[in-house]
C-alpha positions in Angstrom: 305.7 -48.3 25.9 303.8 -45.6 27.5 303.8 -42.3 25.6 302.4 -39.2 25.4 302.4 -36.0 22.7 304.8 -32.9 23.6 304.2 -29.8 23.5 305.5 -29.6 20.0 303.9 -33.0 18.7 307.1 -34.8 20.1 306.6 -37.8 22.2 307.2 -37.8 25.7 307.6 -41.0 28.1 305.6 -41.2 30.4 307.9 -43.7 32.7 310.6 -40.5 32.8 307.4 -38.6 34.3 307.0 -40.8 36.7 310.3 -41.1 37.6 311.0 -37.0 37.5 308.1 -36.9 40.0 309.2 -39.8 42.1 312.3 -37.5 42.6 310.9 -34.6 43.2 308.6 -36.6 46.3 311.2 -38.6 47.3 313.8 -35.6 47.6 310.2 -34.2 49.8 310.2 -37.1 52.2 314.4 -37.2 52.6 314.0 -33.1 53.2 311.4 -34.3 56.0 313.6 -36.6 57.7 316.3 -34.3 57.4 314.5 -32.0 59.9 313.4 -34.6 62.2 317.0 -36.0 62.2 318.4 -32.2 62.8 316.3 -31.7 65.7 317.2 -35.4 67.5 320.5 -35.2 66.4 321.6 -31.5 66.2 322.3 -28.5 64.1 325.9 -29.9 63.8 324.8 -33.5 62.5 326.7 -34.9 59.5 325.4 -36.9 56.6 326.0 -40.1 58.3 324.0 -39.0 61.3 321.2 -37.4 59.1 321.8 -40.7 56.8 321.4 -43.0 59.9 318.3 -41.2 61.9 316.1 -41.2 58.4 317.3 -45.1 58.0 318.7 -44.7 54.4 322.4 -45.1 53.4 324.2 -42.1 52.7 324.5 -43.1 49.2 320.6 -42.8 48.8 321.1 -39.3 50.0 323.5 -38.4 47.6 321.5 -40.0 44.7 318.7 -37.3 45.4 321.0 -34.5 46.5 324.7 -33.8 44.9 326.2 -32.9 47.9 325.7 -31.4 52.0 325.0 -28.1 50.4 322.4 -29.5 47.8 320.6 -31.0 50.9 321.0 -28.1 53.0 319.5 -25.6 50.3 316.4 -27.8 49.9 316.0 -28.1 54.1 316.2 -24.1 54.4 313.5 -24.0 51.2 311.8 -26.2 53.5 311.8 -25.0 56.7 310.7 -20.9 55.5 308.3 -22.5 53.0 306.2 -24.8 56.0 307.7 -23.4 59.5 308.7 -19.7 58.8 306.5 -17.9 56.6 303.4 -19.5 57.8 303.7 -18.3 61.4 304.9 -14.6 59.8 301.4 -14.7 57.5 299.7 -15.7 60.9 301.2 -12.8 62.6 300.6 -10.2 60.2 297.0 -11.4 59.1 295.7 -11.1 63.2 293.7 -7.8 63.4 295.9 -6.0 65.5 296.8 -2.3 66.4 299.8 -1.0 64.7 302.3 -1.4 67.8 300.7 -5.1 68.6 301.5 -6.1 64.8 304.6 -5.2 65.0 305.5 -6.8 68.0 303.8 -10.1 67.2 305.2 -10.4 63.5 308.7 -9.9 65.1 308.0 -12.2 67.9 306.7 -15.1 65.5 310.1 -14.2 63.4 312.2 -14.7 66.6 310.0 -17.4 68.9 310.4 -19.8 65.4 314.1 -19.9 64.7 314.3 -19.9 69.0 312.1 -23.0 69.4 314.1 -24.7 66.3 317.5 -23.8 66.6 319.4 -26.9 65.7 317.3 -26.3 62.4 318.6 -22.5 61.8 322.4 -23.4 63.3 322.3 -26.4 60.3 321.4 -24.4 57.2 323.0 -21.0 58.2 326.4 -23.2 59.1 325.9 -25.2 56.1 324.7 -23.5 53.4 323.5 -19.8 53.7 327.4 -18.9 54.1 328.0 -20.4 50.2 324.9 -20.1 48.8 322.9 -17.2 49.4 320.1 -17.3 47.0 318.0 -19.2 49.3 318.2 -16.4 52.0 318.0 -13.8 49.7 314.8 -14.5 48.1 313.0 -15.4 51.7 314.6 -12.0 53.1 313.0 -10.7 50.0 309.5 -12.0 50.2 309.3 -11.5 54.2 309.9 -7.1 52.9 307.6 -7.2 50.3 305.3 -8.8 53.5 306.1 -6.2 55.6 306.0 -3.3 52.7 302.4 -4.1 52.3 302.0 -4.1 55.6 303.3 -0.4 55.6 301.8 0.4 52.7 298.1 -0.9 54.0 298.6 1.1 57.2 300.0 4.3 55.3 297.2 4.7 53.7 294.8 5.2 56.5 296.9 8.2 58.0 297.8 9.9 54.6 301.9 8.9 54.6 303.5 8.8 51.8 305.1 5.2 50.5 307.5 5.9 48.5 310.5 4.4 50.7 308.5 1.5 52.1 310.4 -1.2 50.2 313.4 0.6 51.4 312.4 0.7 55.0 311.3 -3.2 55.0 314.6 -4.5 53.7 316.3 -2.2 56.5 313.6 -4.0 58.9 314.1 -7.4 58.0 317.3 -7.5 57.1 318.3 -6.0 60.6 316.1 -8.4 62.3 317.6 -11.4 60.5 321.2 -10.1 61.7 320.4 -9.3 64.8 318.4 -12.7 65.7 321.5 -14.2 63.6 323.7 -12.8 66.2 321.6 -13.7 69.3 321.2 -17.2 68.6 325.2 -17.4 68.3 325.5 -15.5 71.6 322.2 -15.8 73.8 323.4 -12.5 76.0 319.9 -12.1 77.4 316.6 -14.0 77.1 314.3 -14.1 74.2 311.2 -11.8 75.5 314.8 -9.4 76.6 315.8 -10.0 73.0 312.5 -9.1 71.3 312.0 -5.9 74.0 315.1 -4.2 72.4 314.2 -5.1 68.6 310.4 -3.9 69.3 311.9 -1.1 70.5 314.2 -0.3 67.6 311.2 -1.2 64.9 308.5 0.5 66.6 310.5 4.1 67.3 312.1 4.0 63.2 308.4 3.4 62.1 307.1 6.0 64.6 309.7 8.5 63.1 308.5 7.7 59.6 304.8 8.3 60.4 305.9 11.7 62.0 307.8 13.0 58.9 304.4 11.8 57.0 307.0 9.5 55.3 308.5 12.7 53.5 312.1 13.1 53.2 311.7 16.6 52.4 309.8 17.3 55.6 312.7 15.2 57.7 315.3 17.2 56.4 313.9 20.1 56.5 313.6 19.5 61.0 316.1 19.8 63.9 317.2 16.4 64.7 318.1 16.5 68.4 317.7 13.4 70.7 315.1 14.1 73.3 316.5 13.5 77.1 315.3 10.1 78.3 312.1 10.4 80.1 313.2 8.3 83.1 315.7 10.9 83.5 313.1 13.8 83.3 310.8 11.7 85.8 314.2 10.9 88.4 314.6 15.1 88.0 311.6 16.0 88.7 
């Protein structure tokens, strides 16, 4: 029998290796043919459909994965691990001016769960409702993305940082919700879609940069909304 010394001069077999890491590529290739299967058969498909479209039983499925949710968590780890965050990295990494970046890292946020629907509609139907650690920690790495971001860009124009982490949750979270609630309603078109959030990102970081990210300084001004300048222009 093949063995090998533990860590603590145990012995450890090297047959359950294998197998632990036969399992972890196997549960790989299933996750994979989830996704394919989602996007033939739809963001509402069923284990027997998913099942059927990889060309497994359903029982094969359920001796890598305990249950629908178990499969669902893995897909979503999947899907923001090699679809997601890749096309975010892509977005922030182009050398950009600040009003560009912004559009194009919420553009690649929105254009991916548009062109892969069926994909988002599965694991937010299926899973992110129950189990929200999955979400959580990619909402949390896409705001530390973004507070570096802020934090990078800060620096050149002497604003202080103190709130970035604050104002990247408040970014992605409200872009999650608000793509969340577009792709359940689909009142206007995407490039209408990603208009109105540019416009809501770009004026709250505007704002920031013109307090110099002070709190003190914001307070301490009038706040008064300015009259629309279409208005002034139709006036005049």
């Amino acid at each position: 029998m093949e063995a090998a010394t533990g860590p603590r001069g145990g012995r450890v077999d090297g047959r359950k290796r294998r197998w632990q890491q036969h399992k972890i590529d196997r549960r790989e290739e299933l996750v994979d043919g989830t996704l394919a299967a989602i996007r033939k058969r739809g963001g509402d498909a069923g284990m027997d459909e998913i099942a059927a479209e990889i060309g497994v039983s359903k029982t094969v499925l359920y001796r890598y994965f305990s249950d629908k949710q178990d499969l669902t968590r893995a897909t979503m780890e999947r899907f923001i691990e090699t679809t997601l965050m890749p096309r975010i990295y892509e977005a922030i990494s182009d050398d950009l001016d600040e009003y560009q970046l912004v559009r194009n890292t919420l553009a690649a946020y929105v254009h991916t769960v548009d062109s892969d629907t069926d994909v988002y509609r599965f694991i937010m139907g299926n899973g992110a409702a129950t189990d929200t650690s999955t979400l959580a920690d990619f909402e949390k790495l896409f705001a530390q993305v973004v507070s570096a971001v802020i934090i990078d860009k800060a620096f050149d124009r002497n604003v202080q940082t103190e709130g970035a982490m604050l104002w990247s949750y408040v970014l992605v979270g409200g872009v999650q919700l608000a793509t969340d609630w577009w792709i359940s309603n689909r009142t206007m078109s995407s490039e209408e879609m990603l208009d109105y959030l540019t416009m809501m990102a770009w004026s709250a970081i505007e704002g920031m940069v013109r307090a110099g990210g002070d709190r003190h300084y914001f307070n301490s001004k009038p706040h008064v909304l300015p009259d629309p300048e279409n208005n002034q222009t139709s006036a005049s």
